[in-house]
C-alpha positions as CSV (number, residue, x, y, z in Angstrom):
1,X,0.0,0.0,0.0
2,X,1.3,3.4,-0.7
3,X,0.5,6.7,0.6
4,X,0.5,9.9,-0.1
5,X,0.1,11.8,2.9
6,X,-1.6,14.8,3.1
7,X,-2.7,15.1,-0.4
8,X,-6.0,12.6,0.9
9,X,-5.0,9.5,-1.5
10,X,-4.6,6.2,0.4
11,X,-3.8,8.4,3.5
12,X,-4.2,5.8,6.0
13,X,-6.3,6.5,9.2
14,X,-4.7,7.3,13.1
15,X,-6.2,4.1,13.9
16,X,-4.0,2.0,11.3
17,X,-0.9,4.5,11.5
18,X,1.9,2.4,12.6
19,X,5.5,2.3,12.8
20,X,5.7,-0.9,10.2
21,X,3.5,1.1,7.8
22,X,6.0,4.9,8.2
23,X,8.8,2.2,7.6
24,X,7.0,0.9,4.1
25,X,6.6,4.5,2.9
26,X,10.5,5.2,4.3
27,X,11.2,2.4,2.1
28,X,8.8,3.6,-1.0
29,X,10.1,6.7,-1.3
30,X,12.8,6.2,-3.7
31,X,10.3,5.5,-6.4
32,X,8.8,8.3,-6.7
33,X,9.5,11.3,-8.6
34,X,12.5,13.4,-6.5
35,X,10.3,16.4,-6.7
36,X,8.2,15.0,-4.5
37,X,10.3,13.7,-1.9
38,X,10.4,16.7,0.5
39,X,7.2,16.6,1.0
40,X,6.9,12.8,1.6
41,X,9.7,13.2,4.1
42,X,7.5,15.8,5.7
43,X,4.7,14.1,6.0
44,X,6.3,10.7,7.4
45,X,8.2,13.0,10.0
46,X,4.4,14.4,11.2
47,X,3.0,11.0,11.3
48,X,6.3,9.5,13.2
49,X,5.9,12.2,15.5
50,X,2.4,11.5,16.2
51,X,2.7,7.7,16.5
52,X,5.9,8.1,18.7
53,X,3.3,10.5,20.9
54,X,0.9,8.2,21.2
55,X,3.1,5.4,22.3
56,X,4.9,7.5,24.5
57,X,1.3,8.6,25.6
58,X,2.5,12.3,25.2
């Protein structure tokens, strides 16, 4: 499964965010066109961030 973050497509839920499915987009990334890449990296930082929070119970 891919996703796309905060453009809405495939973005998965809070529920199903998990730190096996930030490493499969980590892992993704490279095929992707290298104009988009910041902003993947951005949006896997936010939603590491917030799963990190949540098991940290921040």
């Amino acid at each position: 499964m891919e996703y796309n973050g905060t453009s809405g497509t495939d973005f998965p839920s809070e529920d199903s965010l998990s730190i096996d499915a930030i490493k499969q987009r980590i892992s993704e990334i490279s095929q992707k066109p290298l104009d988009t890449h910041s902003q993947e990296f951005e949006n896997i930082h936010a939603d590491l961030n917030r799963v990190l929070s949540e098991i940290d119970g921040l």
